[in-house]
C-alpha positions as CSV (number, residue, x, y, z in Angstrom):
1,X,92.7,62.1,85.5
2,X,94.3,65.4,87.1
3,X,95.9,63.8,89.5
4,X,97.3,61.2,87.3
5,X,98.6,63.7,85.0
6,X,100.2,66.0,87.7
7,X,101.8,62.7,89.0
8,X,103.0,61.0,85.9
9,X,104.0,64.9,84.9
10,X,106.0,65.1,87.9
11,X,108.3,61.9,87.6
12,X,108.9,62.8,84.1
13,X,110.3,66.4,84.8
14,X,111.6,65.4,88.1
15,X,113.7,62.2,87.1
16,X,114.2,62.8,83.3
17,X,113.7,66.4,82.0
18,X,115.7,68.4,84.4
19,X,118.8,66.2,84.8
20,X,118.8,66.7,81.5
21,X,118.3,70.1,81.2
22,X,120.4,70.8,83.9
23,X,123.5,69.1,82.2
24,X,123.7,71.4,79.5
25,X,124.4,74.3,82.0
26,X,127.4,76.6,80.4
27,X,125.9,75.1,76.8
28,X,122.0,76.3,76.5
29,X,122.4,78.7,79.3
30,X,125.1,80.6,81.7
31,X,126.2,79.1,84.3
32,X,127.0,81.9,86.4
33,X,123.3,83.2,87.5
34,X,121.0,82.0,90.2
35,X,119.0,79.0,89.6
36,X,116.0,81.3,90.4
37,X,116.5,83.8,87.4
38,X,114.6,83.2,84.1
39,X,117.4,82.8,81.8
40,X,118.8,79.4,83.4
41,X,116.7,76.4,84.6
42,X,113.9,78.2,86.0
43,X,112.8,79.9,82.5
44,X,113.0,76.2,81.1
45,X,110.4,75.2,84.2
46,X,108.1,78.2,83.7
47,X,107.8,78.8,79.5
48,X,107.5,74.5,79.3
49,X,104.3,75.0,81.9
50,X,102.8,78.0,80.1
51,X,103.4,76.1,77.2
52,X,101.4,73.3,78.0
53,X,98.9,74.7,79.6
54,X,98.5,77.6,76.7
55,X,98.0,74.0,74.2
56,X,95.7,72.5,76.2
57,X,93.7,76.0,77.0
58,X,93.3,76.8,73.2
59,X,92.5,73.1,72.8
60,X,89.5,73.2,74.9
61,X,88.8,76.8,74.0
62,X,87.8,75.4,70.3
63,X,86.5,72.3,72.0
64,X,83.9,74.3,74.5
65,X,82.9,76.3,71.3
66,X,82.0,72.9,69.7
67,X,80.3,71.3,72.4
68,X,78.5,74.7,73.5
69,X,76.8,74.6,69.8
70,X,76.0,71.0,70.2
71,X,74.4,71.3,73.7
72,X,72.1,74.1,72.4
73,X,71.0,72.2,69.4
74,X,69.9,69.4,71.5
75,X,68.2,71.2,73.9
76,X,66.8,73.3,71.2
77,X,65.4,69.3,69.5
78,X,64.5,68.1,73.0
79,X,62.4,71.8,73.7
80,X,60.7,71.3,70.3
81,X,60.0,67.4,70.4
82,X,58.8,68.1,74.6
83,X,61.5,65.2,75.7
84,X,62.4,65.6,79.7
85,X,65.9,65.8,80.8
86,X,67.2,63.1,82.1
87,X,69.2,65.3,85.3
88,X,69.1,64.8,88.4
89,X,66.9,66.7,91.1
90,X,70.4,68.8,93.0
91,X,71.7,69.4,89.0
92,X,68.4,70.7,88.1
93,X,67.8,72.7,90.7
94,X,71.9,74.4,90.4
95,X,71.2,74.7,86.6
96,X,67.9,76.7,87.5
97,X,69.5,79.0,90.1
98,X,72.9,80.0,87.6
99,X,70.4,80.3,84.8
100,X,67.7,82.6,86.5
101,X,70.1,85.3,87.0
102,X,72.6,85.1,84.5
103,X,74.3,87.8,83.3
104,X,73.6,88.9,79.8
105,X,75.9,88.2,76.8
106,X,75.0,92.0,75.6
107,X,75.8,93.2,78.7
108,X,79.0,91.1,79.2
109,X,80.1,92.1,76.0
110,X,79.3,95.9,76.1
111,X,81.2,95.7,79.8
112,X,84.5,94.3,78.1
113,X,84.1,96.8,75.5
114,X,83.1,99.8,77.6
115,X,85.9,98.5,79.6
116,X,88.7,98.7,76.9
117,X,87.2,102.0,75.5
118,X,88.3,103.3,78.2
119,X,91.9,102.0,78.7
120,X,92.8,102.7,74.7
121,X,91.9,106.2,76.2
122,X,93.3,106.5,79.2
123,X,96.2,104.4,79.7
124,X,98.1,106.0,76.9
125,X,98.1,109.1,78.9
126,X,99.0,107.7,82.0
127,X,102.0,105.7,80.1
128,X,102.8,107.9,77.0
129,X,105.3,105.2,75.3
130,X,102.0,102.4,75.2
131,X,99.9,103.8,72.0
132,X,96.2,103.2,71.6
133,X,96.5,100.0,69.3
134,X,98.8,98.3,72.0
135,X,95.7,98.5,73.9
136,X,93.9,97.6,71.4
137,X,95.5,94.2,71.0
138,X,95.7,93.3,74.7
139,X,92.2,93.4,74.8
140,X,92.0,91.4,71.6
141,X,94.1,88.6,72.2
142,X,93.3,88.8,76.7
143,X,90.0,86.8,76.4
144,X,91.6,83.7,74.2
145,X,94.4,83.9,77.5
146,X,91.9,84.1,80.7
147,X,90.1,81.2,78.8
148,X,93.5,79.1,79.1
149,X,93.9,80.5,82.4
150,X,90.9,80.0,84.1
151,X,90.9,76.0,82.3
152,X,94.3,75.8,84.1
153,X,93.6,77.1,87.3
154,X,90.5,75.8,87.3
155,X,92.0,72.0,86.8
156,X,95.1,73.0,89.4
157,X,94.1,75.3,91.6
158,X,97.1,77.5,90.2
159,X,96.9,80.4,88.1
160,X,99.3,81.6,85.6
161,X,98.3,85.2,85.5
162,X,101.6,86.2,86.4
163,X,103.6,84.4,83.8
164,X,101.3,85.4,80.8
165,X,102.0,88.8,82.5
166,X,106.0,88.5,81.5
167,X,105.3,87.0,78.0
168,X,103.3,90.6,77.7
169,X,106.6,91.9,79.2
170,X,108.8,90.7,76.3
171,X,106.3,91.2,73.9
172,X,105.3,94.7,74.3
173,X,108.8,95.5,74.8
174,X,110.1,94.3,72.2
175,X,107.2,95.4,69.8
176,X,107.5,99.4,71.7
177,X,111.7,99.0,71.5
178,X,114.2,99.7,73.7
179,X,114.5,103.5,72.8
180,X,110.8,104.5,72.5
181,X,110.2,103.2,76.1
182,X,109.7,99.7,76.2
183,X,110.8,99.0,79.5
184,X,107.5,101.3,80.9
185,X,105.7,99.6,77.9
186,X,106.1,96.3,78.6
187,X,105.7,96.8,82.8
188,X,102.2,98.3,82.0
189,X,100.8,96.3,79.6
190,X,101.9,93.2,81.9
191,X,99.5,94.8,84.4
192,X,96.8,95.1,82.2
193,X,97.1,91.9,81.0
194,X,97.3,90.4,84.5
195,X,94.3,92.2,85.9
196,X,92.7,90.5,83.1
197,X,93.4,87.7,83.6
198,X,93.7,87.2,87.5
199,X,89.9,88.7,87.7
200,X,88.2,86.5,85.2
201,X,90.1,83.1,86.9
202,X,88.9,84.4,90.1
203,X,85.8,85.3,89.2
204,X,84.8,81.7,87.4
205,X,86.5,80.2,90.6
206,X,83.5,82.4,92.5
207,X,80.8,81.1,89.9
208,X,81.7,77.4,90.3
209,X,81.4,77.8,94.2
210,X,78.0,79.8,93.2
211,X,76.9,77.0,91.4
212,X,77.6,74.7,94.1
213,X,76.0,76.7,96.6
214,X,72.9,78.1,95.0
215,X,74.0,81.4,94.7
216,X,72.9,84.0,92.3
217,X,76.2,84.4,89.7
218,X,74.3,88.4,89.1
219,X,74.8,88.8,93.0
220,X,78.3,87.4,93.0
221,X,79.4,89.5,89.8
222,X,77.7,92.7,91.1
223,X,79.9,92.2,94.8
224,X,82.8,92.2,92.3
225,X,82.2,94.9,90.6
226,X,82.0,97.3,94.0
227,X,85.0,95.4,94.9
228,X,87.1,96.3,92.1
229,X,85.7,99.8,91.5
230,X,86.9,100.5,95.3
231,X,89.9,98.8,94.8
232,X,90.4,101.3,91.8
233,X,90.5,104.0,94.1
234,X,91.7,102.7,97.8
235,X,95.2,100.7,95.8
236,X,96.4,103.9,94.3
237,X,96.1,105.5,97.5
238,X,97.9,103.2,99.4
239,X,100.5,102.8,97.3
240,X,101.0,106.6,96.8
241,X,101.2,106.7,100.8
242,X,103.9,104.1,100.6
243,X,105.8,106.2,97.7
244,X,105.8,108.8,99.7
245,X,106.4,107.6,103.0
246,X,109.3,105.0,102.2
247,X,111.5,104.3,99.4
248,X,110.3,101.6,97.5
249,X,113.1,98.9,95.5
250,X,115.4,99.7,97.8
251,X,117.4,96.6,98.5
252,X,118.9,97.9,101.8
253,X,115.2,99.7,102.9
254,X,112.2,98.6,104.3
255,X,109.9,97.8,101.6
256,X,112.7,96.2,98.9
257,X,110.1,95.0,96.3
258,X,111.8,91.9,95.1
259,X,108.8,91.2,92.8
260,X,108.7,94.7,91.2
261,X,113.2,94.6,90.6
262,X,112.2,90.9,89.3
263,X,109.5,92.2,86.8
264,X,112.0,95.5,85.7
């Protein structure tokens, strides 16, 4: 059904929707930039796909909840009537390794909130023009978007961290303004947002092979854990060695950042 969609996606966009699109160049959008920037054919591309897959991830978002609350009334009924399950013996034995040392919904909870404690706090310091209740709503609104994500990149192997990253760019900027900082605003709380959202794709990615492999999801989380909480510390200090050593965005230099003048 993927595949079929991807394909059927493909024609459509290929042979129909950009032709189209493309025509009205000078009319919807200038014609004088690179096809490559945002505000001509490629922003059509990129918005139309997070679009879609923003839809469909809030779709099944309410759709999980549903059929979450169904599955544990049944197996609730079936624990209370003694009916067996009708799985097979590899499913059975999966289900039993990921359940015996899951991680708990207290403790996943009071991480994420722990967690964002700690950045209303923080991060406002290290970026003065980003308040507290900027922060606050990133974390609000970050779990509905690594849900679409992770549905997405879990169906196409492709993750759209980075583009919910630059829809945090123009809406923290625009909700900071132009005067009061929103440039800085808007670059960090596209970071935050992306580490959000990058981790928890990558970590249900990790899970899934878990599952597959009989490996305990508590081992997997707790590996990354230590291997965020060192990159916490080694990234900084690699990048300050960079900053200091070279000069960074320089088109003509070394190290010319494309991504970073792309993101500004």
């Amino acid at each position: 059904m993927v595949n079929v969609s991807l394909l059927i996606g493909a024609i459509i966009s290929w042979a129909i929707m950009w032709p189209m699109i493309e025509a009205k160049k000078g009319d919807w959008y200038s014609d004088h930039l690179s096809a490559s920037s945002l505000h001509c054919i490629q922003g059509y591309r990129v918005f139309i796909a997070i679009a879609m897959m923003f839809g469909d991830g809030l779709f099944h978002f309410a759709y999980m909840l549903v059929v979450t609350a169904l599955s544990f009334q049944k197996r609730k009924e079936e624990d209370e009537s003694g009916e067996e399950s009708l799985e097979d013996y590899d499913t059975k034995r999966k289900n039993e390794y990921s359940l015996k040392d899951q991680i708990p919904i207290w403790a996943a909870i009071g991480g994420y909130v722990g967690i964002a404690v700690i950045s209303i706090i923080v991060v406002p310091i290290i970026f003065h023009s980003l308040k507290w209740y900027h922060i606050l709503v990133a974390y609000v609104i970050a779990p509905v978007l690594a849900f679409c994500n992770s549905y997405g990149s879990g169906l196409t192997d492709w993750s759209l961290a980075s583009y919910y990253g630059k829809i945090a760019i123009l809406t923290f900027s625009y909700w900071v303004g132009l005067q009061n900082g929103g440039v800085i605003a808007g670059l960090a709380s596209c970071g935050l947002v992306m580490s959000i959202l990058d981790t928890a794709s990558g970590l249900m990615g990790d899970f899934k092979a878990g599952y597959l492999t009989l490996t305990s999801p508590r081992s997997m989380f707790f590996s990354q854990v230590i291997g965020t909480a060192m990159g916490c510390v080694i990234t900084p200090l690699v990048f300050w060695i960079f900053h200091s050593a070279y000069k960074l965005g320089d088109p003509e230099g070394s190290y010319p950042a494309p991504y970073a003048l792309m993101y500004l």
